[in-house]
C-alpha positions in Angstrom: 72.4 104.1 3.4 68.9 104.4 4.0 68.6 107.1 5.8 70.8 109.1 2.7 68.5 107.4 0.2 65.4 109.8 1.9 67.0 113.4 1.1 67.3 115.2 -2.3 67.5 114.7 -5.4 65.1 111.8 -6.4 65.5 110.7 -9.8 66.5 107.7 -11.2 69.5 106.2 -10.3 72.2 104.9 -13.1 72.3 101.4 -13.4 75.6 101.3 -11.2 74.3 103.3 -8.3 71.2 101.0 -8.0 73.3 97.4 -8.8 75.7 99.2 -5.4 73.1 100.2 -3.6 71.5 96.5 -3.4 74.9 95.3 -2.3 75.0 97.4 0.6 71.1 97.3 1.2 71.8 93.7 1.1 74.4 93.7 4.0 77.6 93.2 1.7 79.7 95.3 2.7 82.4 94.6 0.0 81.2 95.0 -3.4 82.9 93.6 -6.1 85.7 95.7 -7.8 83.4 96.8 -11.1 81.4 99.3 -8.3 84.6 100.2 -6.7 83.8 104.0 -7.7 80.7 103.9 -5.3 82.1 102.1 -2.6 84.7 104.6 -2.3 82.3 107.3 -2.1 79.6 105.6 0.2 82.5 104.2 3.0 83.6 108.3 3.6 80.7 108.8 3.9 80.0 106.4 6.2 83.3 107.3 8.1 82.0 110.6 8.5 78.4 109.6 10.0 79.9 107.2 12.3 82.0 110.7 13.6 78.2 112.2 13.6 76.7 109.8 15.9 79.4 110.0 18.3 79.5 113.4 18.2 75.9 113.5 18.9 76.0 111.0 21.8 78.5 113.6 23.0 76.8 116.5 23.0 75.1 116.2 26.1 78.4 117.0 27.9 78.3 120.6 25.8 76.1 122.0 28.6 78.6 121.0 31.0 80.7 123.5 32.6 79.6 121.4 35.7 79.8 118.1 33.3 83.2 116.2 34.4 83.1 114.8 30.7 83.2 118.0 29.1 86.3 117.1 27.2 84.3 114.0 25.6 82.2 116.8 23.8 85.2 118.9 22.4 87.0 115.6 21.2 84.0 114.5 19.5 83.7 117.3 18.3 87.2 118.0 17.2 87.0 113.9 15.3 83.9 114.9 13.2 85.1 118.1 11.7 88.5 116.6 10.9 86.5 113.4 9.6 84.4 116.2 7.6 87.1 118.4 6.1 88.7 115.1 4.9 85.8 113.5 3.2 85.0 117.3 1.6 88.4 116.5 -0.2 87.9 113.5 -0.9 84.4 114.4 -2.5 86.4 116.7 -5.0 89.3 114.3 -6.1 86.7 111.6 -7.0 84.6 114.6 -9.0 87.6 115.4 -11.1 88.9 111.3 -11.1 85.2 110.3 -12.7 84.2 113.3 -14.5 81.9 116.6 -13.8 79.1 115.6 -16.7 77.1 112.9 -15.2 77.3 113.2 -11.6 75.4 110.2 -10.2 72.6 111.0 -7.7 74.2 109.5 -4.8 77.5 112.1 -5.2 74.3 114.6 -5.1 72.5 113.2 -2.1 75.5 113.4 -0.2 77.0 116.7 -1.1 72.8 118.1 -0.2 73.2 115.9 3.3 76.5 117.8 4.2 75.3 121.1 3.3 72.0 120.7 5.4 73.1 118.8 8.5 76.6 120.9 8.2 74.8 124.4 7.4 77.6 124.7 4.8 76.3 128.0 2.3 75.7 127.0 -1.2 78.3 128.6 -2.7 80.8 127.6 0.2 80.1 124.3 -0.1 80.4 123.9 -4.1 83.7 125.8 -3.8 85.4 123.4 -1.7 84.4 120.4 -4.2 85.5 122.2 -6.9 82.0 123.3 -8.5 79.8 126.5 -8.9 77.0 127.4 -7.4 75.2 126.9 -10.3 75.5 123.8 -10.3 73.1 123.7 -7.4 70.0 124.7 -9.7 70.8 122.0 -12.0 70.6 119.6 -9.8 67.3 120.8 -9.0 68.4 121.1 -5.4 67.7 123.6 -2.5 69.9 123.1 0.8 69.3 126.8 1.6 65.4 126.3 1.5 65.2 123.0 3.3 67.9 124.3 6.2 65.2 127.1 6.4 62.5 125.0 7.1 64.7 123.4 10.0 66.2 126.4 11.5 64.7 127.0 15.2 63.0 130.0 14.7 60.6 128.9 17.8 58.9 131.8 19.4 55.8 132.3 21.8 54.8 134.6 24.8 55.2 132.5 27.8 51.8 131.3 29.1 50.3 128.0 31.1 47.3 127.8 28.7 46.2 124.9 27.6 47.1 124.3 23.8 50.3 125.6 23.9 52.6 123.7 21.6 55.9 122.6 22.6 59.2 123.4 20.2 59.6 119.4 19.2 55.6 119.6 18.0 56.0 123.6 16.1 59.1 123.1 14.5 57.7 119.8 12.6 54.9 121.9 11.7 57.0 124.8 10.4 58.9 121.9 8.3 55.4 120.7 6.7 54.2 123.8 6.0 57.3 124.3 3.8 56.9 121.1 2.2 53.3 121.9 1.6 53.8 125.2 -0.1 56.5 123.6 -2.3 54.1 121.2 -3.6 51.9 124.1 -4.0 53.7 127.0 -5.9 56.1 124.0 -7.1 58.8 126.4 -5.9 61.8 126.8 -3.2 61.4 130.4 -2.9 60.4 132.0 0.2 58.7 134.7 -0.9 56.3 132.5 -3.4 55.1 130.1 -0.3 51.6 130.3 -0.4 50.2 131.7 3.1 49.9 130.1 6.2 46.4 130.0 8.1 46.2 129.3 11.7 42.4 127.9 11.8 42.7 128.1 15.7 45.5 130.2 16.7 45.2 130.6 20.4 48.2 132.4 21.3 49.5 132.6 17.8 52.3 130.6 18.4 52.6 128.0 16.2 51.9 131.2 13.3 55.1 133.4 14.6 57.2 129.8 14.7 56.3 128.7 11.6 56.0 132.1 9.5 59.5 133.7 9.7 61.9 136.3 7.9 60.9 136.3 3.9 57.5 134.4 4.3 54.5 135.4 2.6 52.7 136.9 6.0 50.3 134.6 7.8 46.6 134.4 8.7 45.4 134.5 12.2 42.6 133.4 13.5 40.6 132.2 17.1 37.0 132.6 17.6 37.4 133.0 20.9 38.1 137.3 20.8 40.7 137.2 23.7 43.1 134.9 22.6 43.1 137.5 19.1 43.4 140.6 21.3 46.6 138.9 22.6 48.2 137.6 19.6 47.3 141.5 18.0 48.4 143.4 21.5 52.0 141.3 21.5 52.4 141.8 18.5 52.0 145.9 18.2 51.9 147.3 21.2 54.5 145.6 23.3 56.2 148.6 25.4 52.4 149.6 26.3 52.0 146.3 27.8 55.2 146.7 29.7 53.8 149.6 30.7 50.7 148.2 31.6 52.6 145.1 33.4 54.5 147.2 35.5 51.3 149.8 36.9 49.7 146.9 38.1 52.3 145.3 39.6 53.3 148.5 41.4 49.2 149.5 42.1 48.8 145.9 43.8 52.0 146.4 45.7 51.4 149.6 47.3 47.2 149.1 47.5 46.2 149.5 51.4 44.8 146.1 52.5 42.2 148.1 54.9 40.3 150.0 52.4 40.9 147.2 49.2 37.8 144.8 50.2 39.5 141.9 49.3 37.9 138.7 49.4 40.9 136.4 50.1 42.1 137.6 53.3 44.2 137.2 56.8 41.4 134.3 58.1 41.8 133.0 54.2 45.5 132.9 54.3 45.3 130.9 57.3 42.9 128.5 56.5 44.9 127.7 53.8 48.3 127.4 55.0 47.3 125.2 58.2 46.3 122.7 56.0 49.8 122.1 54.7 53.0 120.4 55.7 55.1 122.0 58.3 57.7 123.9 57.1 54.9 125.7 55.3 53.1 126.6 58.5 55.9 128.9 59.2 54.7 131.0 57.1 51.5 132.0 59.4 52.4 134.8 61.7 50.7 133.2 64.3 52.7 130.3 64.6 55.8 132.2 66.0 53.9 133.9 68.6 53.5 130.1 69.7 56.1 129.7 72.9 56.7 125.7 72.1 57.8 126.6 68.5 59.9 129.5 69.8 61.3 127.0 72.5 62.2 124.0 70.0 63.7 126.7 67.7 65.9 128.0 70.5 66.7 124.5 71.6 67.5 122.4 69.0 67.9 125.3 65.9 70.5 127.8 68.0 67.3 130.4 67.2 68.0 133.8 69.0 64.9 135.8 70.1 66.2 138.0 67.5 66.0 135.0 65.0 62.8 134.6 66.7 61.6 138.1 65.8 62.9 138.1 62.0 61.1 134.5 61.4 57.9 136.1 62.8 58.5 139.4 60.3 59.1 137.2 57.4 55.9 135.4 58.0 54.3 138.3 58.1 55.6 139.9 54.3 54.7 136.7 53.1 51.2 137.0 53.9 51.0 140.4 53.0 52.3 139.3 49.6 50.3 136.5 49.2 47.2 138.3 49.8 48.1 140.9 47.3 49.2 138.2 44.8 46.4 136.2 44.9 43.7 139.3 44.6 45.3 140.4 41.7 44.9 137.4 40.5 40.9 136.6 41.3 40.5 140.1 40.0 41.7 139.4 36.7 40.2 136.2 36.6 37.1 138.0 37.7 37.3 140.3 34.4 37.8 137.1 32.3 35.0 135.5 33.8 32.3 138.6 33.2 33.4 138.2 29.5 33.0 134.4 28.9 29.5 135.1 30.6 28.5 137.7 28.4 27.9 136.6 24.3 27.5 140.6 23.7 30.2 141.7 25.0 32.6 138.5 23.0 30.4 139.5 20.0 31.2 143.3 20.6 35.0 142.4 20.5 34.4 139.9 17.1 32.7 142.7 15.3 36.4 144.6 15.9 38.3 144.6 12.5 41.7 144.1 14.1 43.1 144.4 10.7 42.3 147.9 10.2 43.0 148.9 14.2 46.4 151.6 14.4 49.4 150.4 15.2 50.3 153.7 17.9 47.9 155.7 20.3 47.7 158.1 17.8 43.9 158.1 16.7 42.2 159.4 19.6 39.0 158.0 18.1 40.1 154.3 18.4 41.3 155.0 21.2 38.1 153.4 23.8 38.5 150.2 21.5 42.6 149.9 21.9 42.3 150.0 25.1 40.1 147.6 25.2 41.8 144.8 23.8 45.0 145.4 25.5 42.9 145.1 28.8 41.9 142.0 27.7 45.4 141.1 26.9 47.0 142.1 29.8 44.2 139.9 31.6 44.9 136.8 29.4 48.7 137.1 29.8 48.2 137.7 34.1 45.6 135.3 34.1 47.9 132.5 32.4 51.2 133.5 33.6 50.8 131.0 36.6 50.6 126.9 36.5 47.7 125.1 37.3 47.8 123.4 40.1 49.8 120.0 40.1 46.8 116.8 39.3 43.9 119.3 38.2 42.6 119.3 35.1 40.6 122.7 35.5 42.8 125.8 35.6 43.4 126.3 39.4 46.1 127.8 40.5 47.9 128.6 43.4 49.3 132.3 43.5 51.9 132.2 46.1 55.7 133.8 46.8 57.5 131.4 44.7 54.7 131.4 41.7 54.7 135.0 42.0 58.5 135.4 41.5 59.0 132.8 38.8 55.9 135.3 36.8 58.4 138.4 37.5 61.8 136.4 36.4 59.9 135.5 33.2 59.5 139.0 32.3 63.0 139.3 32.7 63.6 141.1 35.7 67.4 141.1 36.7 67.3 142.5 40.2 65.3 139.1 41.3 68.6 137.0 40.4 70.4 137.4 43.9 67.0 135.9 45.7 66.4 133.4 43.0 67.7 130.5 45.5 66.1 131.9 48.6 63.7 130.6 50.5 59.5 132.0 49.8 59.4 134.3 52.6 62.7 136.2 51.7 61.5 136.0 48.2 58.2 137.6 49.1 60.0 140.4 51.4 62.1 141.0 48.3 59.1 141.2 45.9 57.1 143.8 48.1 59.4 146.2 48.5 59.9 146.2 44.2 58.5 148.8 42.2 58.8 147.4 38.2 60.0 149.7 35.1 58.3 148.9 32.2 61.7 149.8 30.3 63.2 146.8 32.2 60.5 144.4 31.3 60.9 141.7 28.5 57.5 139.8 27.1 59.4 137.6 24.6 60.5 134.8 26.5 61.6 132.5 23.3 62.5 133.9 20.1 60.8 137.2 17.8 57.0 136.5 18.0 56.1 140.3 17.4 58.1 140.2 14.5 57.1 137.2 12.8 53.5 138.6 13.0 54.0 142.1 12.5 52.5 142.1 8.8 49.5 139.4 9.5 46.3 139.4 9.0 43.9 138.8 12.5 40.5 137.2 12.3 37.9 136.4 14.8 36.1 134.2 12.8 34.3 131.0 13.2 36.5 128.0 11.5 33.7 127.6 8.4 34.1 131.3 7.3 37.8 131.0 7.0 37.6 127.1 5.5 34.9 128.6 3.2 35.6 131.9 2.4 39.4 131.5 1.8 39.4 127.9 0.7 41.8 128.8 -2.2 44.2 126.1 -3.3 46.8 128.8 -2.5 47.2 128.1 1.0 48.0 125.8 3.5 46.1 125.5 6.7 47.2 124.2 10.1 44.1 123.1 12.6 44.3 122.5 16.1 40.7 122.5 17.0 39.8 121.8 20.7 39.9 117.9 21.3 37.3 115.8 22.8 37.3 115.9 26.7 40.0 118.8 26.2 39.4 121.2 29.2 41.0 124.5 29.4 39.2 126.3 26.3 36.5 129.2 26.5 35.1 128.6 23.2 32.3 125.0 22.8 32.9 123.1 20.2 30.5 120.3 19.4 30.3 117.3 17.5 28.2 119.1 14.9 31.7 121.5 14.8 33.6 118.4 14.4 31.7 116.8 11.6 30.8 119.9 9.6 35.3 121.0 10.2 35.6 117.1 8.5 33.5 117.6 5.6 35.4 120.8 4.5 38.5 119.4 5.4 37.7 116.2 3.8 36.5 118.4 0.2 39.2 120.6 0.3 41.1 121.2 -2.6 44.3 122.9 -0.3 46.9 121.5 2.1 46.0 120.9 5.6 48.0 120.4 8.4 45.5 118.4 11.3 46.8 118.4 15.2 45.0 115.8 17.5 45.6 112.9 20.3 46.0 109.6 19.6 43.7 107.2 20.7 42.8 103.7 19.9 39.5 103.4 17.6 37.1 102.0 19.8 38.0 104.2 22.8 34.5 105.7 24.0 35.3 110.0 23.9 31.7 110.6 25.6 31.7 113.0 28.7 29.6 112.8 31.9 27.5 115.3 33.2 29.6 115.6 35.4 32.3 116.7 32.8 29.9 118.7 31.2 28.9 120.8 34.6 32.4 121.6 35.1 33.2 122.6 31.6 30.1 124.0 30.8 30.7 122.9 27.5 28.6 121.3 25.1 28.4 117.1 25.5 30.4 115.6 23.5 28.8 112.1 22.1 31.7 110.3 20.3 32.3 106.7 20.8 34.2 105.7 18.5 37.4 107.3 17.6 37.8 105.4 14.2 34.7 106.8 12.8 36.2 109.6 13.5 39.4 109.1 11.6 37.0 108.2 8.7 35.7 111.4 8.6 38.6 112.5 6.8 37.8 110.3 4.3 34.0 109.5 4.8 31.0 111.3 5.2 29.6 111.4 8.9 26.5 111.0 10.0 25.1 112.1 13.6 23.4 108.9 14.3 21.1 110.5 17.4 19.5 106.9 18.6 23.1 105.3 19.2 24.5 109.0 19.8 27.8 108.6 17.8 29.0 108.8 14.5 28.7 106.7 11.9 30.5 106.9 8.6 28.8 106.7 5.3 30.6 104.1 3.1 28.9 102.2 0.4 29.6 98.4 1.7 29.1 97.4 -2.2 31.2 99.8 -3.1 33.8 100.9 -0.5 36.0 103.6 -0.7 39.7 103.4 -0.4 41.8 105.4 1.8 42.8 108.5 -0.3 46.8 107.8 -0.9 47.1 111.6 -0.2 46.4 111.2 3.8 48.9 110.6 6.2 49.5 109.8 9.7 52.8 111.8 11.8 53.6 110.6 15.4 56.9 111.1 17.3 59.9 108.3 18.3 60.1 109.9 21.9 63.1 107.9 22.4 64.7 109.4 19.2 63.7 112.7 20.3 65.3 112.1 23.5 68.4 111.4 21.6 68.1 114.7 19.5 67.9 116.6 22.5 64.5 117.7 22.1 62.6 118.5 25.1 59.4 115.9 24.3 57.0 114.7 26.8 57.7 110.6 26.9 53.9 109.8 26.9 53.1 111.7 24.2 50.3 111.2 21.8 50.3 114.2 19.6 49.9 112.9 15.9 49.4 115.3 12.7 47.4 114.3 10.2 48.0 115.7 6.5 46.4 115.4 3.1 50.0 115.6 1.1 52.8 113.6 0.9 55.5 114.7 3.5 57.9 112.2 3.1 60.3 114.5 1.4 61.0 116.5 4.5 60.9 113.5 6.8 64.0 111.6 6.7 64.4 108.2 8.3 65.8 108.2 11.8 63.8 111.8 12.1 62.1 111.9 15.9 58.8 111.9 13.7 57.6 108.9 11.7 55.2 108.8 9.0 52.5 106.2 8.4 49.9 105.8 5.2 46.3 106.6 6.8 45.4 103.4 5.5 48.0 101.6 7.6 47.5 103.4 10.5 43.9 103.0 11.0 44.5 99.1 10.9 46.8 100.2 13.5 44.3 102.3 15.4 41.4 99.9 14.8 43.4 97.1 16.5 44.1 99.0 19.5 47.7 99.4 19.1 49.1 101.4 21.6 50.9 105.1 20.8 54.7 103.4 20.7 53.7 100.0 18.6 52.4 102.5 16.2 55.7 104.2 16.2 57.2 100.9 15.6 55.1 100.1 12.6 56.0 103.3 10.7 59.9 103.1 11.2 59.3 99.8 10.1 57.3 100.2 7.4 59.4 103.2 6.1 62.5 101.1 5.4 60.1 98.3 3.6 59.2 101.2 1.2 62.8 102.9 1.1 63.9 99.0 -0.1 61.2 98.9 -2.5 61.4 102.5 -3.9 65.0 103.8 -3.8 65.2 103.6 -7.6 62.6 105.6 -8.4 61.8 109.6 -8.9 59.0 109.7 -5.7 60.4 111.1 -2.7 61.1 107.9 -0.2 
């Protein structure tokens, strides 16, 4: 019941539905004859949700060819939709029993439930309980546009960067940002969303996820000028990157080591791979030119000298591979590193109006500046194609036979299946001897980033021009700016960025959508030198994480003696906690339950200046908190799951208290 009680419509209930309502709310689960007509209703309903949850604890065994309790899934399965198909018919004898005028709220909370969670059609739907579609309007009802904002429409270019946001955290955002514009343009119609403005895009994920099919087109925007010549090159000029993917794949393989002056060589292979365990160490050359390896491998392996010989030859391709690999990869990074050193030549490739650049190879007088940013794409997408090293924060990587194949399957390449289990060295004999065809190459790895984007607008802009100069009340805005002690991003950003981001954010007259960490208010965010050396960032001086979270709310000041923050509130006269603001974390273990693939220590949290209660439901894998309520949290060092705790908590105190009323709950 409370979990129905948070979807569409809200209105005010008939004096029946609330007096029922309280009797089940109240844990009677047989009502007294006079609300007989409800309970009817409700307990199919309920029949059918208990079907749900089983089905739902069964569908784990749906990726189970190998799964011994596969049948469990297609039971469950088959229980639900028989449970369904009944209650659908049961739904349109009690319509024409009680009467088609006054249809009570809860009849239409349940027949919008079914439509969403069932991804029934509108007119489908209303057929089969004896109704038309138009019925749908008059309820002042959209399932189409709220299955819309749930559909997985997650899409990204594959990449190790830091920032990249996992499906669980974009497709929550994609839901907000539909709620948002609703509120805006007070209207369910794609088309008349108001924009959506990626403050700090990165790879322009989050936009091509969020902004799909029938969307107004969105605005993207990163300071930093590489990560915009990526999102711009994958989203035009794909098959040239194939193209460009595959020549220096095929240059690198076929480069002569003798005349390529590379500086990670033979001596550097080997000073590397001594100093690992020692199945590794057959991977030096050397090492089977060794007579008491030869002789235990004879002796206790059955090793002929012919195994011998073809041990010693896969050594050897696997150095030769891994010395090509990893030069490729310093000279990328090499590239990437000249560019972050060099504020003309970033500034050269902000002053580019991306918006006005061809979308072909036509105009031979852009032609110097295309190929520009698709080098610098092509370097972003090499560069980041490969995971860091396991425990390191910095990005270090280790470019070696199995990252390097793993890089090639991503892009799709079907001849690597029949080595996909081998071991390195056969993977690396494979990989030399492979020339790539761009035609064969896929850069999509989830979903249609390219075409999501293909009408946006691209910025290289600092944050305050686009808070500023497009601060209309027209569009929503998602930020993700880089976090305190947040390594991995090319582009500073200061306190002074922080607090001048809050007091735009914290005037602002549109929706915003906020991404951040969790953390408790008196943690101290203030680097070391040390910190600072390696990032070669600015310091950052917070100390206080709940001054922080009054920014939003608050004026800052940059209180340079105690270096930290200090908000500005009248003690006289103190300000309340706007009712607007809100606090979103994530019930991992719900997620978990949902399927979604959520990292269990988690501390993403998204804070918005609207109400999204509406899209949220109760027993979502996100929660939803007043900011009020969660800064009494924060301030007394609640940890990330008591928070969680809290909000389901205090969500079905307020469903309790408000399920009568016309405000979402």
């Amino acid at each position: 019941m409370l979990e129905l009680l948070t979807y569409e419509p809200f209105g005010e209930f008939l004096p029946e539905e609330k007096e029922y309502i309280r009797e089940i709310l109240s844990g009677n689960d047989n009502p007294p004859p006079s609300l007989a007509k409800f309970h009817e209703l409700f307990s199919g309903f309920y029949d059918y949700y208990v079907q749900c949850e089983k089905f739902e604890d069964a569908k784990k065994f749906e990726d189970a060819k190998k799964a011994k309790d596969a049948k469990k899934f297609e039971d469950a399965k088959k229980a639900k939709d028989a449970e369904l198909s009944r209650y659908i018919s049961k739904l349109r004898a009690w319509k024409a029993k009680n009467g088609r005028a006054q249809l009570p709220i809860f009849y239409k909370k349940i027949c919008f439930y079914l439509m969403v969670k069932e991804g029934f059609s509108e007119s489908g739907f209303m057929v089969q309980i004896g109704s038309h579609v138009s019925r749908i309007r008059e309820w002042k009802i959209s399932p189409e546009f709220r299955k819309r904002a749930e559909d997985d429409t997650y899409s990204v270019i594959r990449s190790y960067r830091s920032g990249t946001k996992r499906k669980y955290l974009v497709s929550l955002i994609k839901r907000l940002y539909y709620e948002a514009g609703r509120q805006v343009s007070q209207s369910m119609v794609l088309n008349k969303l108001p924009p959506f403005v990626d403050v700090f895009a990165g790879t322009a994920s989050v936009a091509a996820s969020v902004v799909t099919d029938g969307c107004p087109p969105p605005i993207v925007n990163d300071y930093d000028p590489v990560m915009i010549c990526f999102a711009w090159a994958f989203t035009y000029y794909q098959s040239k990157l194939c193209a460009g993917i595959a020549e220096f794949h095929n240059d690198l393989m076929k480069k002569d080591p003798q005349s390529a002056n590379w500086s990670y060589d033979e001596k550097a292979y080997e000073a590397h791979y001594e100093s690992v365990d020692q199945r590794t160490v057959l991977t030096l050359p050397k090492v089977w030119d060794d007579p008491m390896t030869q002789w235990l491998h004879m002796e206790f392996y059955g090793y002929s000298k012919e195994d011998i010989e073809e041990g010693r030859r896969l050594a050897q391709r696997h150095q030769e591979l891994v010395i090509r690999a990893r030069n490729g990869y310093i000279g990328v990074r090499n590239v990437l590193d000249r560019l972050e050193g060099s504020d003309d030549a970033k500034n050269c490739l902000r002053s580019i109006d991306f918006n006005k650049l061809p979308k072909n190879m036509s105009d031979p007088q852009n032609a110097p500046v295309l190929m520009d940013v698709l080098d610098y794409a092509l370097a972003m997408f090499f560069y980041y194609s490969f995971p860091p090293l396991s425990g390191h924060i910095y990005h270090e990587v280790i470019v070696d036979a199995c990252s390097y194949f793993l890089y090639l399957s991503s892009l799709q390449v079907d001849e690597l299946k029949d080595v996909k289990k081998k071991d390195q060295a056969v993977k690396a004999d494979t990989l030399l001897g492979r020339q790539l065809k761009a035609s064969s190459l896929t850069l999509e790895s989830t979903g249609s980033f390219s075409r999501h984007l293909k009408d946006a607008e691209f910025y290289c802009k600092d944050f305050r021009d686009i808070l500023q100069n497009n601060s209309e009340a027209e569009r929503v805005y998602y930020l993700d700016s880089p976090y305190f002690l947040t390594v991995g991003y090319d582009v500073g950003f200061s306190d002074d960025d922080h607090k001048d981001m809050l007091d735009l954010l914290r005037k602002a007259e549109f929706k915003w959508i906020f991404s951040m960490q969790y953390y408790p208010s008196k943690t101290d965010a203030s680097t070391t030198s040390q910190d600072e050396n390696n990032r070669k960032k600015q310091p950052h001086i917070i100390r206080d994480y709940g001054a922080y979270y009054r920014g939003f709310y608050l004026p800052l000041t940059l209180d340079t003696d105690q270096r930290a923050y200090m908000p500005k509130d009248d003690p006289n006269d103190p300000k309340p906690v706007p009712s607007n603001l809100f606090a979103i974390l994530f019930d991992v273990d719900t997620a978990k339950a949902k399927g979604q693939d959520i990292y269990r220590y988690t501390r993403e949290i998204l804070l918005v200046n609207f109400n999204p209660l509406r899209t949220i439901p109760l027993h979502n894998s996100a929660v939803v908190l007043p900011f009020d309520l969660f800064l009494q949290c924060a301030d007394a060092g609640m940890n990330y799951r008591d928070i969680v705790l809290k909000a389901i908590d205090w969500r079905r105190d307020y469903i309790e208290k408000n399920f009568a009323g016309k405000i979402p709950v």
